[in-house]
Backbone atoms as SQL, in Angstrom:
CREATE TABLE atoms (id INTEGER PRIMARY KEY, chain TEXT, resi INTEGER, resn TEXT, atom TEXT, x REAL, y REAL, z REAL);
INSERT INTO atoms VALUES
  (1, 'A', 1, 'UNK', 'N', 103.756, 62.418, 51.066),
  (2, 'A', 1, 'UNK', 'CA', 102.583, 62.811, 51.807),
  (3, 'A', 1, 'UNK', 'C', 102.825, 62.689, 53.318),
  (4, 'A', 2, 'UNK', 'N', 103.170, 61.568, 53.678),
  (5, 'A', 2, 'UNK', 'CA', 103.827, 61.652, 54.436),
  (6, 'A', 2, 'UNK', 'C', 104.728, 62.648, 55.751),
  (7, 'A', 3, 'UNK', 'N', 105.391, 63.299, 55.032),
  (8, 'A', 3, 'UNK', 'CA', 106.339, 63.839, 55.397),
  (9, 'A', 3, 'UNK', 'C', 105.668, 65.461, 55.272),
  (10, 'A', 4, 'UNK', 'N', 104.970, 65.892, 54.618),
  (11, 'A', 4, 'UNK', 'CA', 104.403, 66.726, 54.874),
  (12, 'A', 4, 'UNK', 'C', 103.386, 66.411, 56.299),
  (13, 'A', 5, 'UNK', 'N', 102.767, 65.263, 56.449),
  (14, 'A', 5, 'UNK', 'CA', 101.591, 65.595, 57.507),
  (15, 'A', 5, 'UNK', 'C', 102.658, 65.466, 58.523),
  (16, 'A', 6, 'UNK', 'N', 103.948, 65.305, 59.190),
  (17, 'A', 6, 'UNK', 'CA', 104.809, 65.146, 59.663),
  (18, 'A', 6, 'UNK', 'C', 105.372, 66.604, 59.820),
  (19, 'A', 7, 'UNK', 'N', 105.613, 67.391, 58.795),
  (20, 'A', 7, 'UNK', 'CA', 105.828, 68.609, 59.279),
  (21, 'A', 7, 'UNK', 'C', 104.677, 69.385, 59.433),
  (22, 'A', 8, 'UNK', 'N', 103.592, 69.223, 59.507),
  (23, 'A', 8, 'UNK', 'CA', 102.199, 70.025, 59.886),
  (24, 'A', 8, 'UNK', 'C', 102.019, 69.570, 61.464),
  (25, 'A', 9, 'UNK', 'N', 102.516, 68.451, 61.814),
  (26, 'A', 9, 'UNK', 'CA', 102.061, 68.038, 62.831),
  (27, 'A', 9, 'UNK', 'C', 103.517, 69.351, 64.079),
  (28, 'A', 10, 'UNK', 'N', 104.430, 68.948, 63.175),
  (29, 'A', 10, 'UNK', 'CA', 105.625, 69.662, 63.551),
  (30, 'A', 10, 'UNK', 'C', 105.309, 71.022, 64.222),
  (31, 'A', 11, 'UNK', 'N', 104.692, 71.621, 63.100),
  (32, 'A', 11, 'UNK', 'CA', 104.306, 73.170, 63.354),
  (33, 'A', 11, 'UNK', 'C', 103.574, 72.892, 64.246),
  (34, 'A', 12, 'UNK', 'N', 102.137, 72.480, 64.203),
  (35, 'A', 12, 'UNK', 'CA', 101.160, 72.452, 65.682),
  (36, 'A', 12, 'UNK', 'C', 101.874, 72.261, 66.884),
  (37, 'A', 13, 'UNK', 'N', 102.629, 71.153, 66.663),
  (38, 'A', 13, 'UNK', 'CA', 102.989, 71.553, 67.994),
  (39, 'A', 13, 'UNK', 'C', 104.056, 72.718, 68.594),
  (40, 'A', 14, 'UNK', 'N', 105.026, 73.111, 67.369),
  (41, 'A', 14, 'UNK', 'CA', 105.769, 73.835, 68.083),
  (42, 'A', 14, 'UNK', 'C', 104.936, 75.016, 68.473),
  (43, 'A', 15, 'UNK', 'N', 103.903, 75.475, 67.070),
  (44, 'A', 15, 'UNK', 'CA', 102.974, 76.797, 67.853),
  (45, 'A', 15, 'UNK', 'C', 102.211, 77.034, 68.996),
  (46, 'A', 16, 'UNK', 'N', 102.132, 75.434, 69.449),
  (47, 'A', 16, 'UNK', 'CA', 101.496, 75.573, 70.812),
  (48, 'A', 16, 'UNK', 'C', 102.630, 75.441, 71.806),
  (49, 'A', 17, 'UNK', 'N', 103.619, 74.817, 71.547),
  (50, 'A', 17, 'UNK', 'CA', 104.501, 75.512, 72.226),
  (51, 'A', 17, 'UNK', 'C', 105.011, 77.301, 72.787),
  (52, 'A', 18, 'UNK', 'N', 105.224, 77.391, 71.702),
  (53, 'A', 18, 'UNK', 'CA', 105.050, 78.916, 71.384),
  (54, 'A', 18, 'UNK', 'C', 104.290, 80.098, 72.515),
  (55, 'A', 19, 'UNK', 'N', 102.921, 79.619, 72.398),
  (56, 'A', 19, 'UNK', 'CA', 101.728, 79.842, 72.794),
  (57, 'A', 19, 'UNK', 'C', 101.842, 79.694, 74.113),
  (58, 'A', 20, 'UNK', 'N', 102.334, 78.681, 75.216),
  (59, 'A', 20, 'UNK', 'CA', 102.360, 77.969, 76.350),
  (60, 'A', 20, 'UNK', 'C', 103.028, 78.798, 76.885),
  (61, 'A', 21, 'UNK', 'N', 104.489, 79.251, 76.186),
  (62, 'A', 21, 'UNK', 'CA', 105.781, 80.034, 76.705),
  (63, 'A', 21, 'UNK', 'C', 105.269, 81.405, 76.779),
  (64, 'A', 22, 'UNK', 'N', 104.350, 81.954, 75.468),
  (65, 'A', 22, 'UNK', 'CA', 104.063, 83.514, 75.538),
  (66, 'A', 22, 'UNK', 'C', 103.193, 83.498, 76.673),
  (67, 'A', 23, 'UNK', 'N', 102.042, 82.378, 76.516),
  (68, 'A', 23, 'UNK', 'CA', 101.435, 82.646, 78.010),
  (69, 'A', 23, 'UNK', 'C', 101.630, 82.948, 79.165),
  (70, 'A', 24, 'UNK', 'N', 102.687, 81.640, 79.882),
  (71, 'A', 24, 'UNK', 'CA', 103.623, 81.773, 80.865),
  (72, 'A', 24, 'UNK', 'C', 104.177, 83.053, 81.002),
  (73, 'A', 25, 'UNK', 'N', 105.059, 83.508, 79.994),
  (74, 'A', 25, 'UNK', 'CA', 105.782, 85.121, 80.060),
  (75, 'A', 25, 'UNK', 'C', 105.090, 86.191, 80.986),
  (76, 'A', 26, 'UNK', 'N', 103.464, 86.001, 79.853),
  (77, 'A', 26, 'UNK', 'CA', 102.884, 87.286, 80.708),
  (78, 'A', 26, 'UNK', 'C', 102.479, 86.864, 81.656),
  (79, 'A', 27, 'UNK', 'N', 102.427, 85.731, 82.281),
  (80, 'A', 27, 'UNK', 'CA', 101.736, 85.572, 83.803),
  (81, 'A', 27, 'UNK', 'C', 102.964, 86.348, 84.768),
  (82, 'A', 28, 'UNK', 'N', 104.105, 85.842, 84.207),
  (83, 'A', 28, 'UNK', 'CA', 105.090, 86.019, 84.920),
  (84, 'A', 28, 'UNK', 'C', 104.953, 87.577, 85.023),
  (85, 'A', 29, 'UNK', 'N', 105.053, 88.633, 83.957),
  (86, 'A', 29, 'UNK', 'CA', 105.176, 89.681, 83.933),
  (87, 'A', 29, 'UNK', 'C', 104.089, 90.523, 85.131),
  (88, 'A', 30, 'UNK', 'N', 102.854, 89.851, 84.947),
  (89, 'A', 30, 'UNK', 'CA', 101.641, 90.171, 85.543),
  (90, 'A', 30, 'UNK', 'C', 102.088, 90.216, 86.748),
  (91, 'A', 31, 'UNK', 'N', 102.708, 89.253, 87.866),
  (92, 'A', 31, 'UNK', 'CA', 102.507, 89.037, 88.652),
  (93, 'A', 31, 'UNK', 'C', 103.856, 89.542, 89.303),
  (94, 'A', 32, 'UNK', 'N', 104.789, 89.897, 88.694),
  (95, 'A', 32, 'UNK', 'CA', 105.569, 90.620, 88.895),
  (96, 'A', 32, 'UNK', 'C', 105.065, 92.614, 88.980),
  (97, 'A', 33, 'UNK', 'N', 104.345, 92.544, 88.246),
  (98, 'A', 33, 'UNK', 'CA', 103.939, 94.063, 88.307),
  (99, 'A', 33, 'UNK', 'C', 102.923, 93.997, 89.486),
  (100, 'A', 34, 'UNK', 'N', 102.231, 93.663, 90.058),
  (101, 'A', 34, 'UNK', 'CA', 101.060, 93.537, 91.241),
  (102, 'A', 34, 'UNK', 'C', 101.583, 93.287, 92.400),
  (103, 'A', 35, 'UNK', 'N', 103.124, 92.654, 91.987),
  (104, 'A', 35, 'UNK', 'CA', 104.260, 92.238, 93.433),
  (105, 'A', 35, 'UNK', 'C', 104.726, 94.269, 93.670),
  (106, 'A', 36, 'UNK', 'N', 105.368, 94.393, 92.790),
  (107, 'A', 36, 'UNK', 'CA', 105.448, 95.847, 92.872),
  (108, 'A', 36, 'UNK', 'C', 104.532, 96.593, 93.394),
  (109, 'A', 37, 'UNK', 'N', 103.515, 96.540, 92.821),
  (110, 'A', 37, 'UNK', 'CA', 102.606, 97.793, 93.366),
  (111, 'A', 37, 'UNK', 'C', 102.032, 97.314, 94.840),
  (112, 'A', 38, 'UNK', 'N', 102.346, 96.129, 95.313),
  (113, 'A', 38, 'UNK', 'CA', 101.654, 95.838, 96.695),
  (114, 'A', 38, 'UNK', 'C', 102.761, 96.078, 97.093),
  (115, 'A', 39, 'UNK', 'N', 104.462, 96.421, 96.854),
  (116, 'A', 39, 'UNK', 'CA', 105.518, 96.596, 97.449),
  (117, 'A', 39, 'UNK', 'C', 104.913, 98.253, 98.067),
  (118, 'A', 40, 'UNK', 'N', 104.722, 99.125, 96.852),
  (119, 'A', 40, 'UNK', 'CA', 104.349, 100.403, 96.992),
  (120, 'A', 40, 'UNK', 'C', 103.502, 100.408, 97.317),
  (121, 'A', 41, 'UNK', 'N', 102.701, 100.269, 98.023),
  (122, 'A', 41, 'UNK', 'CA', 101.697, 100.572, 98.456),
  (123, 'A', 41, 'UNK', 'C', 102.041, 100.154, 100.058),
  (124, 'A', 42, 'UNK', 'N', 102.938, 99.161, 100.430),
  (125, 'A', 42, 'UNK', 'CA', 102.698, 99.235, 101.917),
  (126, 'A', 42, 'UNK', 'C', 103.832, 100.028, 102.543),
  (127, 'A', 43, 'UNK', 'N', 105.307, 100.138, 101.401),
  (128, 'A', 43, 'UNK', 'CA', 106.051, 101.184, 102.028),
  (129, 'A', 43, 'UNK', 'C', 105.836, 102.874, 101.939),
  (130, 'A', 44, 'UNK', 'N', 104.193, 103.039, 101.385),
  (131, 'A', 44, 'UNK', 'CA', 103.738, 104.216, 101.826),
  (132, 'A', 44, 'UNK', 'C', 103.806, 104.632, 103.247),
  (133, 'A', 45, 'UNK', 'N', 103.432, 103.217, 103.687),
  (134, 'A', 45, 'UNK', 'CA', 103.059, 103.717, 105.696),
  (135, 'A', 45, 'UNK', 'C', 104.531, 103.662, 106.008),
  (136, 'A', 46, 'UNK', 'N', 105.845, 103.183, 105.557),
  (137, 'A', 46, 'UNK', 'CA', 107.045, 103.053, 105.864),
  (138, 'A', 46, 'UNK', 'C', 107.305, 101.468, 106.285),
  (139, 'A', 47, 'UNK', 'N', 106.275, 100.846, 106.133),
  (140, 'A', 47, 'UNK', 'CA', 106.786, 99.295, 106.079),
  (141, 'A', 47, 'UNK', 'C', 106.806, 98.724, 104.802),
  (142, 'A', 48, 'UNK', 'N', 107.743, 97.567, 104.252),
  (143, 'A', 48, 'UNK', 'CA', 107.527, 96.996, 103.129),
  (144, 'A', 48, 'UNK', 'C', 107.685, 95.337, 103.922),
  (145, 'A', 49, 'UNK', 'N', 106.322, 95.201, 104.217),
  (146, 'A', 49, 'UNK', 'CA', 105.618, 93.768, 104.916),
  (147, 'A', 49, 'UNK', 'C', 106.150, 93.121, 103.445),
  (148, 'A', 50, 'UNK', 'N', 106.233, 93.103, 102.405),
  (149, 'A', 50, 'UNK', 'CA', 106.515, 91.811, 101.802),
  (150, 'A', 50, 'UNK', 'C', 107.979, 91.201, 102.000),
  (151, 'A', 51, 'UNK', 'N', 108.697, 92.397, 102.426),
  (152, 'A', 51, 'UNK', 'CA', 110.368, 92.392, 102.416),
  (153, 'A', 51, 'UNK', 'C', 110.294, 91.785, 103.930),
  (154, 'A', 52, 'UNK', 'N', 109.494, 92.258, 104.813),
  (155, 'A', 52, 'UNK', 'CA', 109.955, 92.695, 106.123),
  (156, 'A', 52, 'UNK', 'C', 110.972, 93.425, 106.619),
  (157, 'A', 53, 'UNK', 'N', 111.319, 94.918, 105.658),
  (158, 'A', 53, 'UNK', 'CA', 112.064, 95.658, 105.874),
  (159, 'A', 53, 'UNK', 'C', 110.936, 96.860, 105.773),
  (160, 'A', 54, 'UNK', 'N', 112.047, 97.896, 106.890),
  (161, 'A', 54, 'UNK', 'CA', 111.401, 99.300, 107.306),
  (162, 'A', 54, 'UNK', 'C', 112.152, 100.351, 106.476),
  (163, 'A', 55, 'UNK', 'N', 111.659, 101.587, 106.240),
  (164, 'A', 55, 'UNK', 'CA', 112.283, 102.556, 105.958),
  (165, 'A', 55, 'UNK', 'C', 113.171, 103.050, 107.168),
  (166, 'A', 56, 'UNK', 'N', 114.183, 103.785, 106.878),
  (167, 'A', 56, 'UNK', 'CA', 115.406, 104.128, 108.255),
  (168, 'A', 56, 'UNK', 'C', 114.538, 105.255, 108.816),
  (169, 'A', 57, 'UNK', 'N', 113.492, 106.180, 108.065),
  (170, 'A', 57, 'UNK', 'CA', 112.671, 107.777, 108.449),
  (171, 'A', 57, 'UNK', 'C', 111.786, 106.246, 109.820),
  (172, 'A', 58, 'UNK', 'N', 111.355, 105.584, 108.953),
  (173, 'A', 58, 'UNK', 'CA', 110.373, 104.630, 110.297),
  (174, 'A', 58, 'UNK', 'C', 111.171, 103.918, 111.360),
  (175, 'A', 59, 'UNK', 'N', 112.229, 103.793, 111.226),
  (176, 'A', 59, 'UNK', 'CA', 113.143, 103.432, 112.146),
  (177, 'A', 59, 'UNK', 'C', 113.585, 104.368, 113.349),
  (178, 'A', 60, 'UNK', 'N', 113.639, 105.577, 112.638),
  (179, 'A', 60, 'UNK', 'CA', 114.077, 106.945, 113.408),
  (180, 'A', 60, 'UNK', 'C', 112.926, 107.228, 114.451),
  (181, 'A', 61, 'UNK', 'N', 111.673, 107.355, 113.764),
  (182, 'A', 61, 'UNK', 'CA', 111.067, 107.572, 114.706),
  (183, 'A', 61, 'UNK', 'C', 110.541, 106.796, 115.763),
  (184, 'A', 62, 'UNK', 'N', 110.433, 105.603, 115.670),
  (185, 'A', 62, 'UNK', 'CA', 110.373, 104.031, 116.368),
  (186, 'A', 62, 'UNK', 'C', 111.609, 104.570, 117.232),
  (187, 'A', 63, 'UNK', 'N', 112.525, 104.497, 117.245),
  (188, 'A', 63, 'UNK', 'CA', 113.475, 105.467, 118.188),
  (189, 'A', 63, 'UNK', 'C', 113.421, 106.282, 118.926),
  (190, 'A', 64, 'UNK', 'N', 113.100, 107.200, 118.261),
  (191, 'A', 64, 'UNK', 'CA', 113.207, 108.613, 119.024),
  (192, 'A', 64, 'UNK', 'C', 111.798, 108.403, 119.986),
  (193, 'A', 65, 'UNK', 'N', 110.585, 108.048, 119.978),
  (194, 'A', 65, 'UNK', 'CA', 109.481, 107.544, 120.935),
  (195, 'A', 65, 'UNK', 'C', 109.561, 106.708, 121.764),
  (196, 'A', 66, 'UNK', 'N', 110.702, 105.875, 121.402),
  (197, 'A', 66, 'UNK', 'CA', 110.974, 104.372, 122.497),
  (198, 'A', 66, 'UNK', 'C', 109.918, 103.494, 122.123),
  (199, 'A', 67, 'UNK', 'N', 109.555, 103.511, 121.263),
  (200, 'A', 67, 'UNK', 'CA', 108.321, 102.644, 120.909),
  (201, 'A', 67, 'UNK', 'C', 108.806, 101.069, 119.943),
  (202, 'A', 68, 'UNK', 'N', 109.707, 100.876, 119.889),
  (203, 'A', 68, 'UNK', 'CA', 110.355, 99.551, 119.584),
  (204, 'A', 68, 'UNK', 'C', 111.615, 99.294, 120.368),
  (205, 'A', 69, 'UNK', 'N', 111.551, 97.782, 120.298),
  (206, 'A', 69, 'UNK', 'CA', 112.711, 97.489, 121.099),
  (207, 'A', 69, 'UNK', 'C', 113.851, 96.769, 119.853),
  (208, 'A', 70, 'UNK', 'N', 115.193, 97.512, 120.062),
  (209, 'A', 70, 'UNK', 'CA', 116.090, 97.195, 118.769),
  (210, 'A', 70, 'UNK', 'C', 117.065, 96.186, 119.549),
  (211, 'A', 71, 'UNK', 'N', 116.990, 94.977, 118.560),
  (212, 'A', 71, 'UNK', 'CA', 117.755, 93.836, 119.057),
  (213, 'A', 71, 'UNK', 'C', 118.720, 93.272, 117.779),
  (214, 'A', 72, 'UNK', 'N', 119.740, 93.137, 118.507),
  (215, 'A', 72, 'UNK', 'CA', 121.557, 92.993, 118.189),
  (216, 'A', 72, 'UNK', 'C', 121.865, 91.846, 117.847),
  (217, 'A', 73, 'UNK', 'N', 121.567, 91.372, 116.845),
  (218, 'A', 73, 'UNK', 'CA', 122.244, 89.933, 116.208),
  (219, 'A', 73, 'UNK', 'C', 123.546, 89.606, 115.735),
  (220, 'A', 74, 'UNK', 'N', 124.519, 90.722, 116.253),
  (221, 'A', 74, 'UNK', 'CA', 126.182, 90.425, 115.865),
  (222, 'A', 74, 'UNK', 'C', 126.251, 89.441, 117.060),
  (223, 'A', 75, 'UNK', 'N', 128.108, 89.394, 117.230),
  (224, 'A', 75, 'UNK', 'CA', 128.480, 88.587, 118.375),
  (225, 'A', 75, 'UNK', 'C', 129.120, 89.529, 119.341),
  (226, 'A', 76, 'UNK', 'N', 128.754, 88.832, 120.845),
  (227, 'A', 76, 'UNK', 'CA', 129.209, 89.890, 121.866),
  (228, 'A', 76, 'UNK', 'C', 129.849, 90.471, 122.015),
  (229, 'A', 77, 'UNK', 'N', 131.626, 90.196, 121.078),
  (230, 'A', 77, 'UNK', 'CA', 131.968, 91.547, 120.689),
  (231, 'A', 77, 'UNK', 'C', 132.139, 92.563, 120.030),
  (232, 'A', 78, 'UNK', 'N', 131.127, 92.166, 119.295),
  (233, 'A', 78, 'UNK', 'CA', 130.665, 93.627, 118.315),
  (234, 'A', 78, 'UNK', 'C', 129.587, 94.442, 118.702),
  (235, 'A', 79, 'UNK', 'N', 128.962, 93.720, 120.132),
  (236, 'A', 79, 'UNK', 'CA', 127.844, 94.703, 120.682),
  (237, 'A', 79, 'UNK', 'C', 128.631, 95.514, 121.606),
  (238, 'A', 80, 'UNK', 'N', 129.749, 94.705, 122.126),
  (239, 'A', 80, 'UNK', 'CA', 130.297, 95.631, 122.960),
  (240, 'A', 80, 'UNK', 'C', 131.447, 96.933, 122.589),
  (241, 'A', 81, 'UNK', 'N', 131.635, 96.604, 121.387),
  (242, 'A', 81, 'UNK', 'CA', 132.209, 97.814, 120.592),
  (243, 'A', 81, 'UNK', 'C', 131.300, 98.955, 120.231),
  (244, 'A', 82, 'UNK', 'N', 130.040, 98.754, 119.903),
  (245, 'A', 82, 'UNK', 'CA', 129.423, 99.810, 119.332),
  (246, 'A', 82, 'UNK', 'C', 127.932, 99.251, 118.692),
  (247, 'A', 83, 'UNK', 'N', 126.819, 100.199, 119.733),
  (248, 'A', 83, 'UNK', 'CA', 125.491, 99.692, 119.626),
  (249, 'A', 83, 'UNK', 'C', 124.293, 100.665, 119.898),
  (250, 'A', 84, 'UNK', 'N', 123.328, 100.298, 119.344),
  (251, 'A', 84, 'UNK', 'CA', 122.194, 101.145, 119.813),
  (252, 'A', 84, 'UNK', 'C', 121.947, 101.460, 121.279),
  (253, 'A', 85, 'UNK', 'N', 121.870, 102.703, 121.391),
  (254, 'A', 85, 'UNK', 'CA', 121.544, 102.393, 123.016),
  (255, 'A', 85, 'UNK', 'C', 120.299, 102.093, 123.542),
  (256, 'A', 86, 'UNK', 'N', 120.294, 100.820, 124.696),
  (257, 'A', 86, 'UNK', 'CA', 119.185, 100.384, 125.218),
  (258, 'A', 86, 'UNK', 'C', 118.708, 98.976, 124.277),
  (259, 'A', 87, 'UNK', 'N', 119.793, 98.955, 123.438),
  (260, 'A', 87, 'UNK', 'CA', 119.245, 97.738, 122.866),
  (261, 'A', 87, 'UNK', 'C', 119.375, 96.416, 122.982),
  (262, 'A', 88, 'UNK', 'N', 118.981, 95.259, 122.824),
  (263, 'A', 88, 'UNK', 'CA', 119.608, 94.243, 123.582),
  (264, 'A', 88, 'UNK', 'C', 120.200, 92.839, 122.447),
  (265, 'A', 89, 'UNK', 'N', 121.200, 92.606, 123.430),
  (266, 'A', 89, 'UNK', 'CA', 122.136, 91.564, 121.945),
  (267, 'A', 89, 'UNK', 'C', 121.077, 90.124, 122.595),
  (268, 'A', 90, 'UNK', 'N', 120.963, 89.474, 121.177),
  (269, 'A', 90, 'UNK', 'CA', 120.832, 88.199, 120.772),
  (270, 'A', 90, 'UNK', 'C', 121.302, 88.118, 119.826),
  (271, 'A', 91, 'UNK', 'N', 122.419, 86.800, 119.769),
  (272, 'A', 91, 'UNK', 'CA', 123.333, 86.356, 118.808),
  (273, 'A', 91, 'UNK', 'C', 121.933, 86.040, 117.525),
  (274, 'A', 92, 'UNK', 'N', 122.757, 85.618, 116.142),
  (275, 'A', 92, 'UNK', 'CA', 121.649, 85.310, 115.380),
  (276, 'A', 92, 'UNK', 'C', 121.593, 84.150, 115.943),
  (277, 'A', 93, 'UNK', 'N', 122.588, 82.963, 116.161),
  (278, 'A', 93, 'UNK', 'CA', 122.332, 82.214, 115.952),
  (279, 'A', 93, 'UNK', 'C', 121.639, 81.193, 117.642),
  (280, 'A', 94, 'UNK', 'N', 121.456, 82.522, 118.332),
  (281, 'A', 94, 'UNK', 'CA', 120.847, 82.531, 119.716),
  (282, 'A', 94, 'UNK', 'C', 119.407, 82.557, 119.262),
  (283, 'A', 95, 'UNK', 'N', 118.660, 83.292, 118.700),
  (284, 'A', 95, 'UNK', 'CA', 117.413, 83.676, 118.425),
  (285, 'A', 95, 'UNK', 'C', 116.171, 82.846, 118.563),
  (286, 'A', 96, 'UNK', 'N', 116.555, 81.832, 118.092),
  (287, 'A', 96, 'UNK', 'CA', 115.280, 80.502, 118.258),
  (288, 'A', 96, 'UNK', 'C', 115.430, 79.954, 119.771),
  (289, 'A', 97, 'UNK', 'N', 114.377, 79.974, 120.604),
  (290, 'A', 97, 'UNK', 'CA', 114.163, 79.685, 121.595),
  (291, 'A', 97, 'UNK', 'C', 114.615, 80.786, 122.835),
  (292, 'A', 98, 'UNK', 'N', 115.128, 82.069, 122.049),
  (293, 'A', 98, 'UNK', 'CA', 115.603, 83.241, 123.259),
  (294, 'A', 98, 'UNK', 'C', 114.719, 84.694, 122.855),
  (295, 'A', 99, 'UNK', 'N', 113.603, 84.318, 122.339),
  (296, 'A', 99, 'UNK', 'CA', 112.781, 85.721, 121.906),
  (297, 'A', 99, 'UNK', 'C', 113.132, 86.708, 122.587),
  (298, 'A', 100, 'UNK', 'N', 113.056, 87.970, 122.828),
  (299, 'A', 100, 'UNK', 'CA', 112.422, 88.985, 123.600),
  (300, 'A', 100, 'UNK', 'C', 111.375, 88.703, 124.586),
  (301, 'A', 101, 'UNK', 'N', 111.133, 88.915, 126.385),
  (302, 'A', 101, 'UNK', 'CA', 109.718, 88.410, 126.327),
  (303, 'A', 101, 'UNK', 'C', 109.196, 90.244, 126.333),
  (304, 'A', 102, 'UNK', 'N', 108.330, 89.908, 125.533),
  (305, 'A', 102, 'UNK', 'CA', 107.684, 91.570, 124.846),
  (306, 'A', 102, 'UNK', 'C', 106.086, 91.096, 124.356),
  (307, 'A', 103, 'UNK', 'N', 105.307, 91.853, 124.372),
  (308, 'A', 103, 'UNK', 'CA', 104.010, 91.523, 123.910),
  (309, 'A', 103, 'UNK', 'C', 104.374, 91.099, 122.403),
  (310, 'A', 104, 'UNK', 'N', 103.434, 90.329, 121.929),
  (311, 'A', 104, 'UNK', 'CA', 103.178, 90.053, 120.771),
  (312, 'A', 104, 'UNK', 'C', 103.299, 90.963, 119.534),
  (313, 'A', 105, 'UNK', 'N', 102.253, 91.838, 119.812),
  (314, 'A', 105, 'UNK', 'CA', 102.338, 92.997, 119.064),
  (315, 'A', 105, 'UNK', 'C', 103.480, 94.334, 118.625),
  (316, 'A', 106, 'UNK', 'N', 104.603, 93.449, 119.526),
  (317, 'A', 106, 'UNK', 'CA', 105.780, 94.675, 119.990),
  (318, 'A', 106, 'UNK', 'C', 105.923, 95.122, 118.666),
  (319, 'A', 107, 'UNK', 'N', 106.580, 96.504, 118.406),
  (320, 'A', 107, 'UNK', 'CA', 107.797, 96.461, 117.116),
  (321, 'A', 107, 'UNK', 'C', 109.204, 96.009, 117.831),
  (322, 'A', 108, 'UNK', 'N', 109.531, 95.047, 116.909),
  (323, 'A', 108, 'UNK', 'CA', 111.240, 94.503, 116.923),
  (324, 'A', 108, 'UNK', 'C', 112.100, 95.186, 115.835),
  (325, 'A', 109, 'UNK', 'N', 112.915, 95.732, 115.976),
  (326, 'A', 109, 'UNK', 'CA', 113.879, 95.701, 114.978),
  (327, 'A', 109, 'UNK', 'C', 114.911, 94.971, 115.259),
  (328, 'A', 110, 'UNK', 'N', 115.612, 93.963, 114.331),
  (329, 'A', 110, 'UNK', 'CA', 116.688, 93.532, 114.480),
  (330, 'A', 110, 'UNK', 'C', 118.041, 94.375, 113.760),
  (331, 'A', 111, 'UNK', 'N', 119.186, 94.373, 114.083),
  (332, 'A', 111, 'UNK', 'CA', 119.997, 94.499, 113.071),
  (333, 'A', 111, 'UNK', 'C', 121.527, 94.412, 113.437),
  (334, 'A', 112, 'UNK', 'N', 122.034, 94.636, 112.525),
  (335, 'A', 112, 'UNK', 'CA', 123.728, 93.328, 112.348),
  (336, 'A', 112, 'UNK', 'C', 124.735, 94.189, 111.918),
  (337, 'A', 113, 'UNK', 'N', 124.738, 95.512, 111.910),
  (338, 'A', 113, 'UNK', 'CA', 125.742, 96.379, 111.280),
  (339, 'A', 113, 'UNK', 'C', 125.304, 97.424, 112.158);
């Protein structure tokens, strides 16, 4: 008798185990699909704010208007080999405490290649 209420107890718990994990799963799944669609939905306008990456079409034109300022995180001599023009180098590991001084609101692009 024994040993039966021992394996009943067995099952309860593993089924709520069970239960805990399938739960978990779909939260996970859930919240993975709503991460997506808020991905799509903001690289409609050509930003993906969750990444903090731009599309290169939003980059181009941020360019071609002069309407962002593109800043150079290689090392000085890889800016001086070959660079955006008008753009200005800050090392990466310069960056903290050497901002841009630019309004708040500026667009920045950084980039390293």
């Amino acid at each position: 008798m024994d040993t039966n209420k021992q394996k009943r107890k067995m099952m309860i718990v593993f089924t709520a185990v069970i239960v805990v994990v399938i739960g978990l799963v779909g939260l996970l799944i859930r919240d993975n699909a709503i991460q997506k669609e808020e991905i799509a939905k903001n690289i409609s306008d050509g930003f993906d704010k969750s990444a903090m990456r731009v599309t290169l079409q939003r980059v181009k034109e941020a360019f071609d208007t002069g309407e962002a300022l593109f800043v150079d995180v290689r090392s000085p001599g890889e800016f001086e080999s070959s660079r955006i023009p008008d753009s200005v180098l800050i090392p990466v590991g310069g960056i903290k405490g050497n901002e841009p001084n630019v309004p708040k609101d500026s667009l920045i692009f950084t980039y390293c290649t």
